[in-house]
MDAnalysis code that builds the backbone (N, CA, C; Angstrom):
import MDAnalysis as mda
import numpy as np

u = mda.Universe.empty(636, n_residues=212, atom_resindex=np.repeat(np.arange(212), 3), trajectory=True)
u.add_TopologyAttr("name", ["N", "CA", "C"] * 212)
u.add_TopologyAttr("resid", np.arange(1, 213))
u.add_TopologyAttr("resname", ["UNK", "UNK", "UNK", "UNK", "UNK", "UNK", "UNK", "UNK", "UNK", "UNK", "UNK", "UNK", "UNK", "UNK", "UNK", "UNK", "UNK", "UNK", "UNK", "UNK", "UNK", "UNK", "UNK", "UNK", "UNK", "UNK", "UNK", "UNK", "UNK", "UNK", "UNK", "UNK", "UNK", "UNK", "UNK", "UNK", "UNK", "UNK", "UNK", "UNK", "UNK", "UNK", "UNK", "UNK", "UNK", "UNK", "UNK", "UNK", "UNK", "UNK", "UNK", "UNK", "UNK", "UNK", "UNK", "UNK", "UNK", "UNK", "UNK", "UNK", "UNK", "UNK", "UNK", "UNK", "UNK", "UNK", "UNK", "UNK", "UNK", "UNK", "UNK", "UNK", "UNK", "UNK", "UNK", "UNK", "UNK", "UNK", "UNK", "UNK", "UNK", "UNK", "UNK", "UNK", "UNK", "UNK", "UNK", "UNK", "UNK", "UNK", "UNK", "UNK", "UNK", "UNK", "UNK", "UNK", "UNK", "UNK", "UNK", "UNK", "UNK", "UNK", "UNK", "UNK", "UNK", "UNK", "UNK", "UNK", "UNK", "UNK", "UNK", "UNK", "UNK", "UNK", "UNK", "UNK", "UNK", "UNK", "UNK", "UNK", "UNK", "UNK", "UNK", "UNK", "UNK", "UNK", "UNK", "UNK", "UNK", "UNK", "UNK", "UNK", "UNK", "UNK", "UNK", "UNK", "UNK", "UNK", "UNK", "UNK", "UNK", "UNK", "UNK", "UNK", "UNK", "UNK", "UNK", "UNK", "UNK", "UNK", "UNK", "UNK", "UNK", "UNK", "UNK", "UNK", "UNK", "UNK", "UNK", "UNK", "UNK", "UNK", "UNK", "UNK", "UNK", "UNK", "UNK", "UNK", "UNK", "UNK", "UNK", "UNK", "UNK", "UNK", "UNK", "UNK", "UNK", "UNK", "UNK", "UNK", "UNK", "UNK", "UNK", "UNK", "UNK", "UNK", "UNK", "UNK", "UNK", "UNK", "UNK", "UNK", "UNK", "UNK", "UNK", "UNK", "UNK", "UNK", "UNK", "UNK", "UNK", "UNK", "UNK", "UNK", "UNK", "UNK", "UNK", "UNK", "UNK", "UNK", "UNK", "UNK"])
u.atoms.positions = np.array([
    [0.853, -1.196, 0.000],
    [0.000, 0.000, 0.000],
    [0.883, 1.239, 0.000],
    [0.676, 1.895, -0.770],
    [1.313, 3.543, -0.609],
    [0.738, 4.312, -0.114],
    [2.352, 5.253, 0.029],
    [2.006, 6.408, 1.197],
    [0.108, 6.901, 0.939],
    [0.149, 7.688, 0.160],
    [-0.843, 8.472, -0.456],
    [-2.089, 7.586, -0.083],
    [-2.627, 6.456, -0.305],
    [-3.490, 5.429, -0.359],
    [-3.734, 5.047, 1.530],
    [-2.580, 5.033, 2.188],
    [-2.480, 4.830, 3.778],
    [-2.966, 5.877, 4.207],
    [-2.608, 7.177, 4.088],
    [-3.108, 8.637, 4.637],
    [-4.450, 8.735, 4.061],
    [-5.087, 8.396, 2.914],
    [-6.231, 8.733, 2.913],
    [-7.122, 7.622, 3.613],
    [-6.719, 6.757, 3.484],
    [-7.515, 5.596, 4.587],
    [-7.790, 5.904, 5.917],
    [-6.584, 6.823, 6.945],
    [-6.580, 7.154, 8.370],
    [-7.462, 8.537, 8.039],
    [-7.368, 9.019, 6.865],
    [-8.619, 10.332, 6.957],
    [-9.555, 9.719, 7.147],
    [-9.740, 8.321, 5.911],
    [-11.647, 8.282, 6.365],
    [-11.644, 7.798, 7.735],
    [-10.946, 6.916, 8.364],
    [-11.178, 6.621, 9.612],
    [-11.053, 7.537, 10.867],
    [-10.895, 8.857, 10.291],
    [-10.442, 9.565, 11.699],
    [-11.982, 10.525, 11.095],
    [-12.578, 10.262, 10.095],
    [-13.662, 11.173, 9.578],
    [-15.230, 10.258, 10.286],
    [-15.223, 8.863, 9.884],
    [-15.879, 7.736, 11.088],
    [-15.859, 8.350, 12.460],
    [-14.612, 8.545, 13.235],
    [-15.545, 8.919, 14.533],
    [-15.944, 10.526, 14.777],
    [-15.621, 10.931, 13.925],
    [-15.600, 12.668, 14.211],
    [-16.606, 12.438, 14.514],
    [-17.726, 13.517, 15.906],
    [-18.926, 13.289, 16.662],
    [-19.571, 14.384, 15.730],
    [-19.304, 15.484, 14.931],
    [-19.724, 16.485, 14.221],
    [-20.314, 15.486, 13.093],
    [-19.838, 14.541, 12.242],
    [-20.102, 13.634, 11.364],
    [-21.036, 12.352, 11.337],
    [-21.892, 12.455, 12.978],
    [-22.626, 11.354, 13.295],
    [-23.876, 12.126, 13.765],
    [-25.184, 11.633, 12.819],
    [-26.381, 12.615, 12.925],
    [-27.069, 12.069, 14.374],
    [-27.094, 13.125, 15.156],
    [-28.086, 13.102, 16.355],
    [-28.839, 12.796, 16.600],
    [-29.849, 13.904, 16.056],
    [-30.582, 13.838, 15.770],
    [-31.742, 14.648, 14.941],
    [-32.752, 14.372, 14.661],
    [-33.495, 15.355, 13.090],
    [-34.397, 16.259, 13.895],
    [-34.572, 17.585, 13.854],
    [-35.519, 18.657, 14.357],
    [-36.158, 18.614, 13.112],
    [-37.440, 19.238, 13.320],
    [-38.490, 19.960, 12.832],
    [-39.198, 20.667, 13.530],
    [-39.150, 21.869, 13.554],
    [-39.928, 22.299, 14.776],
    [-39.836, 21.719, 16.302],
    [-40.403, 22.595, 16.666],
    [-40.636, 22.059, 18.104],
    [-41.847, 21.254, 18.246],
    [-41.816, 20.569, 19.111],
    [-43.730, 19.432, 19.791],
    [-44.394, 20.817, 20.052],
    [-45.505, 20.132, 19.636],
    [-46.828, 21.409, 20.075],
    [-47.070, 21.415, 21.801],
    [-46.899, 22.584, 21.796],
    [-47.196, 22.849, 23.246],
    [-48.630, 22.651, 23.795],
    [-48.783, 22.957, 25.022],
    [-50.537, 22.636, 25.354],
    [-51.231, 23.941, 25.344],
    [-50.783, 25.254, 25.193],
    [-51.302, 26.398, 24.346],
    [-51.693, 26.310, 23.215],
    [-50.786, 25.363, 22.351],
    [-51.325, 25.111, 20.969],
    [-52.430, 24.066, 20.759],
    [-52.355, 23.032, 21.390],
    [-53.301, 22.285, 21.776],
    [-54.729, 22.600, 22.027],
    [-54.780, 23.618, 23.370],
    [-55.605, 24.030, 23.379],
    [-56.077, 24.929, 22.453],
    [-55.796, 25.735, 22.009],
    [-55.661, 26.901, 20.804],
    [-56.747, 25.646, 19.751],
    [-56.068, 24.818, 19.798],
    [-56.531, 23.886, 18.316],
    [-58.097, 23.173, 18.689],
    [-58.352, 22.755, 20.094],
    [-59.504, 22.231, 20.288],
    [-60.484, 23.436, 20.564],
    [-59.887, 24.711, 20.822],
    [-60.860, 25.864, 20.808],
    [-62.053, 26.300, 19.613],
    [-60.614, 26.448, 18.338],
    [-61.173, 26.499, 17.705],
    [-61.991, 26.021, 17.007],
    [-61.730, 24.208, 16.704],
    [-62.321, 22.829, 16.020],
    [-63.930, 23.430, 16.890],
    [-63.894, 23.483, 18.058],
    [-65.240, 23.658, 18.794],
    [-65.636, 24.927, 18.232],
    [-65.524, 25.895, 17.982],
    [-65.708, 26.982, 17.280],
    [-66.494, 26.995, 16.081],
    [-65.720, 26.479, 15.349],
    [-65.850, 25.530, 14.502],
    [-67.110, 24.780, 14.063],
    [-67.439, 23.962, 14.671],
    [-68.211, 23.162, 15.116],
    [-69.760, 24.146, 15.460],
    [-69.705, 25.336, 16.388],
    [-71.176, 25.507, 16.864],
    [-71.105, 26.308, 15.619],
    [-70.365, 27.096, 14.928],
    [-70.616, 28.053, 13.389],
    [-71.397, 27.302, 12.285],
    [-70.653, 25.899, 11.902],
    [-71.232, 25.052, 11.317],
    [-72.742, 24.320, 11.280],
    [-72.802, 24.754, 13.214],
    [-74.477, 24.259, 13.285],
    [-75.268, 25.522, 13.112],
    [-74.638, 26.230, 13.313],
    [-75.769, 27.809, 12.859],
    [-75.493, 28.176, 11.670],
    [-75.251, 27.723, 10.282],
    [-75.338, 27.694, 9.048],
    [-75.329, 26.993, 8.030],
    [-76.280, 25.692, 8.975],
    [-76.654, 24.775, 8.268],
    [-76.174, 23.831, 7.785],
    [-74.742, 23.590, 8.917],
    [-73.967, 22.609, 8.747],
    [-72.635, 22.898, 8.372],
    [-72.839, 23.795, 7.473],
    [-70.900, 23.734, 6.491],
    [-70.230, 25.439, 7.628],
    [-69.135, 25.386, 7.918],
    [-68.404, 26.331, 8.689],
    [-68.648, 27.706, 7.685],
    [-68.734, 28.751, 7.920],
    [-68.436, 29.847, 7.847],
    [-67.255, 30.797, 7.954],
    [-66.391, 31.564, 7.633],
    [-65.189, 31.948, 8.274],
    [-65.231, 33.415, 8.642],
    [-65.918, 33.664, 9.842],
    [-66.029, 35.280, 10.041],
    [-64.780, 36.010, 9.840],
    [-63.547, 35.288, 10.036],
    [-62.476, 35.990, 10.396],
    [-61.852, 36.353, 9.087],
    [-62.602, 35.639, 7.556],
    [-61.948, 35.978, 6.393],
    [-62.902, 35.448, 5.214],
    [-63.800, 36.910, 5.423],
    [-64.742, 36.455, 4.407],
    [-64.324, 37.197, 2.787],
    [-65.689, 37.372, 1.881],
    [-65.440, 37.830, 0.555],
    [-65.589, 39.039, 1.004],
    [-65.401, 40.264, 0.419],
    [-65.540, 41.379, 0.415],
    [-66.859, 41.775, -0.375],
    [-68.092, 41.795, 0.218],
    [-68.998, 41.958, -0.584],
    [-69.677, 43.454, -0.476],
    [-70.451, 43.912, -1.781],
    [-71.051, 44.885, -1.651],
    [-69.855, 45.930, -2.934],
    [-69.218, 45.878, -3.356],
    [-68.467, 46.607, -3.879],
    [-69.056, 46.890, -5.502],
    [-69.004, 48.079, -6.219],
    [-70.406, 48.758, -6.639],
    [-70.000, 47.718, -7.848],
    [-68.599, 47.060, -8.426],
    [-68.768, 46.263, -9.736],
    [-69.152, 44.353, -8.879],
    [-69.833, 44.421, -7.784],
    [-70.190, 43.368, -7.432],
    [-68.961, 42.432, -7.536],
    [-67.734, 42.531, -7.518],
    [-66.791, 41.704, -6.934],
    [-66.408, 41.444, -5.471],
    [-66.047, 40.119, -5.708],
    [-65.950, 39.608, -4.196],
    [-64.367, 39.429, -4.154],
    [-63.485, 40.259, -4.345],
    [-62.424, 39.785, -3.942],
    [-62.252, 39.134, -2.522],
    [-61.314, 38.338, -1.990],
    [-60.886, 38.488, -0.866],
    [-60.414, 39.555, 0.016],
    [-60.785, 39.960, 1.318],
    [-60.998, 41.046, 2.174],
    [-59.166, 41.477, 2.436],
    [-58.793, 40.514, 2.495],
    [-57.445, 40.462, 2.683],
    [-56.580, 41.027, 1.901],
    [-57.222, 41.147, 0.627],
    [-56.269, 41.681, -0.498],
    [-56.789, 43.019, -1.147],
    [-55.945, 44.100, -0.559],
    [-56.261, 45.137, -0.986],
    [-57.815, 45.618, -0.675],
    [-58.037, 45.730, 0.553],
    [-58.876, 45.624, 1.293],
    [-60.138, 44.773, 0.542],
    [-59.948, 44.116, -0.403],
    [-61.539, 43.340, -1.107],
    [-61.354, 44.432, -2.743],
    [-60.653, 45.470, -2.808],
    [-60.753, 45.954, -3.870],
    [-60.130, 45.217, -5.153],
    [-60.410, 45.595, -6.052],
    [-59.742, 44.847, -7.457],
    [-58.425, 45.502, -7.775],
    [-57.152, 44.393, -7.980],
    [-56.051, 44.892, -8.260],
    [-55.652, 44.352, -9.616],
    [-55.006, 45.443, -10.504],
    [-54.564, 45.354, -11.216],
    [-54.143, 43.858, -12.141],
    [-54.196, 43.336, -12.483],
    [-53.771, 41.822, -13.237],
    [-54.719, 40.415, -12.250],
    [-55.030, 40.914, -11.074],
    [-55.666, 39.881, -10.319],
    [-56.908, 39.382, -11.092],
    [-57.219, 38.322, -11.022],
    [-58.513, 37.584, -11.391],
    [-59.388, 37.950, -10.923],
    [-60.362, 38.875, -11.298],
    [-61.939, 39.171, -10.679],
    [-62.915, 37.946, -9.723],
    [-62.562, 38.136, -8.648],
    [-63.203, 37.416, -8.070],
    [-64.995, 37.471, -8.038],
    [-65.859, 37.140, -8.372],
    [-67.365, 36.677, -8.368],
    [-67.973, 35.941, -7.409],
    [-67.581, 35.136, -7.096],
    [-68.035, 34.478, -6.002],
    [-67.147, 33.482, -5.488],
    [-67.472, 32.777, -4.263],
    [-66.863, 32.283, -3.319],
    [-67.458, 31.048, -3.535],
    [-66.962, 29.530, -3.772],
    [-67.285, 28.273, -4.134],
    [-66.552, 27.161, -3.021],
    [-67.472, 26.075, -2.572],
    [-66.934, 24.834, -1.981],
    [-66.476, 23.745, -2.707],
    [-65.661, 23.150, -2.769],
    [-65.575, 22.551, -3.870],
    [-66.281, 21.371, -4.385],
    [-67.562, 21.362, -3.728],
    [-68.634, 20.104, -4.557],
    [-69.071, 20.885, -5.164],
    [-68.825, 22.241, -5.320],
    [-70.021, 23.521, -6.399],
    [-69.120, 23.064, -7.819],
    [-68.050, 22.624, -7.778],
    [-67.613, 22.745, -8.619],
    [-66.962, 21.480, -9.700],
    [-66.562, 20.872, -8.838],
    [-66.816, 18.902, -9.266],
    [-67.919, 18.380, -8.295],
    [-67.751, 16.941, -9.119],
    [-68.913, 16.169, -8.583],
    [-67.843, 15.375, -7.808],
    [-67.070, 15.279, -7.349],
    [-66.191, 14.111, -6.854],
    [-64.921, 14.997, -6.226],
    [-65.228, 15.944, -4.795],
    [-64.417, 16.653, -4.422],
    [-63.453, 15.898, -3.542],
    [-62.446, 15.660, -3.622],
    [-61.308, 15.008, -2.696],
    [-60.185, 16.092, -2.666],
    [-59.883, 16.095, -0.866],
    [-58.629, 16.633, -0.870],
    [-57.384, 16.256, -0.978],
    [-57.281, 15.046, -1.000],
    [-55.672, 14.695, -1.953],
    [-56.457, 13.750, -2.942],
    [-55.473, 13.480, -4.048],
    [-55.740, 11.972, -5.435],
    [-55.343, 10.834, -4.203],
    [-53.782, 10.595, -3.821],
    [-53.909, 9.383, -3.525],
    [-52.605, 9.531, -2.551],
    [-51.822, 8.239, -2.655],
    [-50.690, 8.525, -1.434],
    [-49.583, 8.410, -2.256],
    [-49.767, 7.996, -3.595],
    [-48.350, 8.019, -4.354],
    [-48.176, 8.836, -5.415],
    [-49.034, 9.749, -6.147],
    [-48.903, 10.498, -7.144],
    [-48.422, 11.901, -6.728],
    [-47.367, 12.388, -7.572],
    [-47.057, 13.514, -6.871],
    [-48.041, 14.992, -7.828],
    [-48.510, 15.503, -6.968],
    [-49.713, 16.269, -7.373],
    [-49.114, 18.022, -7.583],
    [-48.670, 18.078, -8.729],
    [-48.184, 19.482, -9.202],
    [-49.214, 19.982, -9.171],
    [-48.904, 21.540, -8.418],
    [-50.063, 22.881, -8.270],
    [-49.969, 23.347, -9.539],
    [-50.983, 24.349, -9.634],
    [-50.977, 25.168, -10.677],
    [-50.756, 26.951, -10.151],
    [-50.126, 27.720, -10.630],
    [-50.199, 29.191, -10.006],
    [-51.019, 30.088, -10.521],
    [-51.761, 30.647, -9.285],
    [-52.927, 31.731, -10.074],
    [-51.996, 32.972, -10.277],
    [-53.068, 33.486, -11.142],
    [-52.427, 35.060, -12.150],
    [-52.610, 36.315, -11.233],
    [-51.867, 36.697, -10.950],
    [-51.842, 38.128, -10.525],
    [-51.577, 38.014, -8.829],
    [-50.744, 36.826, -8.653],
    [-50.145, 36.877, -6.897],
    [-48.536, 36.138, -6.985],
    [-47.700, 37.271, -6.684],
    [-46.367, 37.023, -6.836],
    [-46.283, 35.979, -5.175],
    [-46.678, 34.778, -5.523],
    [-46.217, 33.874, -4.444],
    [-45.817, 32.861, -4.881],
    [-44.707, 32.964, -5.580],
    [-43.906, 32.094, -6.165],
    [-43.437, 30.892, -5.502],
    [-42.574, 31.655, -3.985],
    [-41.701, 31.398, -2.838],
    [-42.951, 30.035, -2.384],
    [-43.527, 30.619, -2.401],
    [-45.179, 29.883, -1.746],
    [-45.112, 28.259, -2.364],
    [-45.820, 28.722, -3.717],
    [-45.709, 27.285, -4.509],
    [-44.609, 26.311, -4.690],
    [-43.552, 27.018, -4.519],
    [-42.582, 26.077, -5.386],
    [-41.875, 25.204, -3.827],
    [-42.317, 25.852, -2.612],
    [-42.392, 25.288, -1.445],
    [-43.121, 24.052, -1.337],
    [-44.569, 24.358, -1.720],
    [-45.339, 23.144, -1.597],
    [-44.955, 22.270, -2.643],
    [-44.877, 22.481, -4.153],
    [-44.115, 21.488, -5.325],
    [-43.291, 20.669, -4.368],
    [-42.353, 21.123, -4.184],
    [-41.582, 20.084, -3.131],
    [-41.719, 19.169, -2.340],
    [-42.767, 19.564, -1.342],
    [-43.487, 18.704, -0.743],
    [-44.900, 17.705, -1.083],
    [-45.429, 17.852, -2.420],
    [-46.330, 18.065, -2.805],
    [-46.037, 15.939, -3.013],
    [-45.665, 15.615, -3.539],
    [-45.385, 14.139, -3.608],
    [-45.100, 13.477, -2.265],
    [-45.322, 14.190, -1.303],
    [-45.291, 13.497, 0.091],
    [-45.941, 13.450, 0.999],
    [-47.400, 12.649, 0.841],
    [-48.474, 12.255, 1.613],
    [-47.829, 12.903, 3.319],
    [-47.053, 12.376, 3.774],
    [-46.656, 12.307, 5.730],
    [-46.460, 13.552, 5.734],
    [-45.937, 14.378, 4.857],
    [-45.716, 15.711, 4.985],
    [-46.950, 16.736, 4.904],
    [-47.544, 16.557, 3.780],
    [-49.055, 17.113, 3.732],
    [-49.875, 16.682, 4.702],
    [-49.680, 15.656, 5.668],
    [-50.719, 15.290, 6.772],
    [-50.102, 16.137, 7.872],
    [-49.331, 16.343, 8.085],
    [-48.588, 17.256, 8.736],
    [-48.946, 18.378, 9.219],
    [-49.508, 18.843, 8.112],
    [-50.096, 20.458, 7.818],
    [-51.534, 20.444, 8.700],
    [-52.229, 19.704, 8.090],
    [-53.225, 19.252, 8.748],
    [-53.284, 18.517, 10.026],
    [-52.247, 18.420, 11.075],
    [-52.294, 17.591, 12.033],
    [-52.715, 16.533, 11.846],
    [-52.535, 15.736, 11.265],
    [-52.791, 14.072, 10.314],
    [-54.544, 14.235, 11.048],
    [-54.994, 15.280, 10.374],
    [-56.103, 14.841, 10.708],
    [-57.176, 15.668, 9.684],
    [-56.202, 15.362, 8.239],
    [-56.787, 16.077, 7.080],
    [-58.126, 16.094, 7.227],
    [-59.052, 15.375, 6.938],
    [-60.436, 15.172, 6.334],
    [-61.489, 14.897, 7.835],
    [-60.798, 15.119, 8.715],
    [-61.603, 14.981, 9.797],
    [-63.092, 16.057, 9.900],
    [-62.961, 17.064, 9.330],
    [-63.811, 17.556, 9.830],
    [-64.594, 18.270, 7.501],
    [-63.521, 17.762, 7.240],
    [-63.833, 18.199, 5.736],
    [-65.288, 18.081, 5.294],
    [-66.499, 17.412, 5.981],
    [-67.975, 17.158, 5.623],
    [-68.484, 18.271, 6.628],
    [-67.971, 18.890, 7.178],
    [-68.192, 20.304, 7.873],
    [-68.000, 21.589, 7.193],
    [-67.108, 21.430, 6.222],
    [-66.143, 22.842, 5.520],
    [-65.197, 23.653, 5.672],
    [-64.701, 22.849, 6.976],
    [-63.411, 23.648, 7.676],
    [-62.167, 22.686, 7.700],
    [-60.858, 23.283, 7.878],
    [-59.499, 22.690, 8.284],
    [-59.321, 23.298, 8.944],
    [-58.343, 22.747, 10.427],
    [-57.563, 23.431, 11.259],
    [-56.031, 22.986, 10.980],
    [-55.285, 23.806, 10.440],
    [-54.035, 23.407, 10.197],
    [-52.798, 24.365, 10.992],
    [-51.468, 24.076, 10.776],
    [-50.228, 24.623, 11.613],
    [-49.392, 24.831, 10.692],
    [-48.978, 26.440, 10.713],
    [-48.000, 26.144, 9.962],
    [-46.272, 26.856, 11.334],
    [-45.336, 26.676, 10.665],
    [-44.706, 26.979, 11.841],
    [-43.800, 28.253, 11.644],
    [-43.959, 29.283, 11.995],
    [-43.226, 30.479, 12.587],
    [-42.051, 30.698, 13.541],
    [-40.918, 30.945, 13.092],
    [-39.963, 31.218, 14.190],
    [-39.872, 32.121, 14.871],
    [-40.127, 32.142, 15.857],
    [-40.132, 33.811, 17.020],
    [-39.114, 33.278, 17.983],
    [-37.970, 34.696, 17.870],
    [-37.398, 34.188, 19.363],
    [-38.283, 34.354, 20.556],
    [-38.912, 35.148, 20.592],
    [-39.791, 35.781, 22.049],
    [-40.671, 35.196, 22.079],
    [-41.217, 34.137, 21.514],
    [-42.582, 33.008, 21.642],
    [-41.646, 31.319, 21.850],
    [-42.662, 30.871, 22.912],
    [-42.033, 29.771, 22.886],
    [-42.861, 28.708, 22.076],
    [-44.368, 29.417, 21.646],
    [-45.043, 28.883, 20.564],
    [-44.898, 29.026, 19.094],
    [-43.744, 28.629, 18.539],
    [-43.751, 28.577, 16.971],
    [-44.709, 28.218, 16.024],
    [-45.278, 27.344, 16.383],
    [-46.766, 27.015, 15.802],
    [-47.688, 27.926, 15.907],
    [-48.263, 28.246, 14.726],
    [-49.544, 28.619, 14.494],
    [-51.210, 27.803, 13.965],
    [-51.713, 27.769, 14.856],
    [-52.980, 27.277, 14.621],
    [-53.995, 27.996, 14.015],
    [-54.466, 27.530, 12.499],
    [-55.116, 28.426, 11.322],
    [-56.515, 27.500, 11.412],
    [-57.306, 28.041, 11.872],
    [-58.924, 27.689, 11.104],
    [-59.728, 28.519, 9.570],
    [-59.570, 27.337, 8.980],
    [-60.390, 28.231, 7.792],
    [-61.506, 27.132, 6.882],
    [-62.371, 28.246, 6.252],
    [-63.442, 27.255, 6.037],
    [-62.848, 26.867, 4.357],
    [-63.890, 25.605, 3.654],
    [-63.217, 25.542, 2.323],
    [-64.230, 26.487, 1.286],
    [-64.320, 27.572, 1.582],
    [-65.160, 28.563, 0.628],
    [-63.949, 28.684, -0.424],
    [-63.456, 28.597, -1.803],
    [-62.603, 29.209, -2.825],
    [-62.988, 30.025, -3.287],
    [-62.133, 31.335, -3.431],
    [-62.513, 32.634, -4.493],
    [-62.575, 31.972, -5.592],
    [-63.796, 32.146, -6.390],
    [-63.442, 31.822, -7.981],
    [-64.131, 32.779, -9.041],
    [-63.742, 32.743, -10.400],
    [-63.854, 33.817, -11.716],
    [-65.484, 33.646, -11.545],
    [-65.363, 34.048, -12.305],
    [-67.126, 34.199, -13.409],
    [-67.129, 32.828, -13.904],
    [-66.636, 31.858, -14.528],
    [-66.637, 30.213, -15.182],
    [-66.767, 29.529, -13.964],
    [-66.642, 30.024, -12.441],
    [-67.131, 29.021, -11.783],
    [-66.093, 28.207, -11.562],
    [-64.548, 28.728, -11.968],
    [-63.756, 28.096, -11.586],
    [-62.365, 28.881, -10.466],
    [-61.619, 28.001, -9.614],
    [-61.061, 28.630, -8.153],
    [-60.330, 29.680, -9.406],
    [-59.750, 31.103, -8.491],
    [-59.031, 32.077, -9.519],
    [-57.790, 32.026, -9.099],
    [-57.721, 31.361, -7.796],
    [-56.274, 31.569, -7.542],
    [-55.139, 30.124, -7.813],
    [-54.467, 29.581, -6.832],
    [-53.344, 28.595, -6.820],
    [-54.528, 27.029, -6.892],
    [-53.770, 26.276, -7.639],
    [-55.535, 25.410, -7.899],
    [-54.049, 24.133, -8.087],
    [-54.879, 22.917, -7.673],
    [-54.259, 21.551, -8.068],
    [-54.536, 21.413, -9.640],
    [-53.465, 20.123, -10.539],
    [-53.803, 20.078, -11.592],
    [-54.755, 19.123, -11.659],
    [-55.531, 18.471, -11.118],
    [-56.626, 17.799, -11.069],
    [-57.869, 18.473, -10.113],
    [-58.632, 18.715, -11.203],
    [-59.642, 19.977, -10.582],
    [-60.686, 19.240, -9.413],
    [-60.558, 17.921, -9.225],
    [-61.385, 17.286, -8.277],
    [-60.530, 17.461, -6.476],
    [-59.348, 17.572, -7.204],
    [-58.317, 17.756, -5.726],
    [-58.367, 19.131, -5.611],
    [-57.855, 19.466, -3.750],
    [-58.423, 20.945, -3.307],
    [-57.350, 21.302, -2.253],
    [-56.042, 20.193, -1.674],
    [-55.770, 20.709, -0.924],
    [-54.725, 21.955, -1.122],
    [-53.911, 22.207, -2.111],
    [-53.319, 23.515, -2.534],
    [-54.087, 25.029, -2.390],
    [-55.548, 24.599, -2.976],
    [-56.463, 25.971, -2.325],
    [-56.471, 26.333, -0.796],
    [-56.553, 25.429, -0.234],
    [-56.742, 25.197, 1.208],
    [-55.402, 25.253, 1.858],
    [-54.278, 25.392, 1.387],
    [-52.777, 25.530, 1.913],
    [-52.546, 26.971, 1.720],
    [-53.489, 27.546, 0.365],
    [-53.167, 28.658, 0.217],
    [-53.668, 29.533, 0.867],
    [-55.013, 29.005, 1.039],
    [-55.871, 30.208, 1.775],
    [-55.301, 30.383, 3.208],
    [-54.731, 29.061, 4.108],
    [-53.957, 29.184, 5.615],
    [-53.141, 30.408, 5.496],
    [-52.269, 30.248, 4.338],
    [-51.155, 31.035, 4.254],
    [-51.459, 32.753, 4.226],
    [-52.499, 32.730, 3.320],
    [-53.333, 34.022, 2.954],
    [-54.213, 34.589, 4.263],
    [-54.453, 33.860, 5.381],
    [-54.748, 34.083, 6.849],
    [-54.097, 34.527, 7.444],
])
C-alpha cells in the first residue's frame, strides 16, 4: 500500500468517529405545546357551533369575501382591502368545492405527486414552489393538517399549523382555522393557486392558511 493510499484511509477513519459527522438527531420544529393544543380544540369547537348555525358547512367570520363593492366583486378582504387589483382575477363568487366537481377530494392518492398550478396576478412564487416540493409526500401534507386532514372536511373547515420562528414566543406554531369557501372567476372556476386535477383541493386550502 502507498504512502498516499495509507493517509487517505486514516482520513476516512479519523472522519468515522468525528462526533460532528454522526447525525443526532433530526428537528423539525418544536412538539406542540398545550397552548397550541388548546388553541386547536378551541377552535375545532368553534368551529363546530358556526357550522351548526349555518346549516352545517363552517363559515369563516375571520376571512370572508368582500362583498357589496359597486362592480359586485368579491375579492378576498385580505387583499387590498376586497378591492380589485390590477392583473388579479376578478373574483365573483366564493365556491366549496362540490359547487364545482362532482367528486371533491382533498388529496388523489398517497403516491402520485400532485403538481399545483399558479394563479395570475399573486407574486407567491416562494409559496408554490415550497409546496411542489413537498407536494409528492403524503406524511408531509398530513402534517399540515395535524394528520387529521379530512376529519372535519364534511363540515367545511381545516384546522391546520404552519410553523413560525419567534425568538420571544415559545409557541412557533400557528394554529389556522379556515373554512373551504374558494374565491373563484365568473366560469365558476377557483381564480387563484388550484391543483392540476380539478377534483383535488388541498393547494387551495394551503393557500388560503397562508393568505390568513
Amino acid at each position: 500500500m502507498g504512502y498516499a493510499q495509507k493517509m487517505e484511509l486514516e482520513e476516512l477513519a479519523r472522519l468515522e468517529k468525528w462526533v460532528e459527522n454522526v447525525p443526532m438527531m433530526t428537528i423539525e420544529g418544536q412538539p406542540l405545546s398545550e397552548n397550541v393544543k388548546k388553541r386547536k380544540k378551541e377552535l375545532v369547537e368553534q368551529a363546530l357551533a358556526n357550522a351548526a348555525a349555518n346549516g352545517g358547512l363552517f363559515e369563516d367570520p375571520d376571512f370572508p369575501p368582500a362583498k357589496g363593492n359597486a362592480n359586485g366583486d368579491y375579492q378576498p378582504a385580505v387583499y387590498n382591502g376586497g378591492k380589485p387589483v390590477a392583473g388579479m382575477p376578478v373574483v365573483t363568487q366564493w365556491r366549496r368545492p362540490r359547487e364545482w366537481t362532482d367528486t371533491p377530494k382533498l388529496f388523489k392518492n398517497d403516491w402520485e405527486v400532485e403538481n399545483v398550478v399558479q394563479g395570475f396576478g399573486i407574486d407567491n412564487r416562494w409559496l408554490l414552489s415550497a409546496i411542489n416540493i413537498v407536494s409528492g409526500n403524503r406524511e408531509q401534507l398530513d402534517r399540515f393538517f395535524f394528520g387529521e386532514a379530512e376529519l372535519h372536511a364534511d363540515k367545511g373547515f381545516f384546522v391546520c399549523k404552519i410553523y413560525r420562528d419567534d425568538p420571544l414566543s415559545d409557541d412557533d406554531w400557528q394554529v389556522i382555522l379556515v373554512d373551504d369557501r374558494i374565491p373563484c372567476t365568473a366560469d365558476g372556476n377557483p381564480a387563484f393557486a388550484r391543483n392540476v386535477d380539478p377534483s383535488v383541493y388541498w393547494v387551495m386550502i394551503m393557500e388560503k392558511v397562508f393568505a390568513k
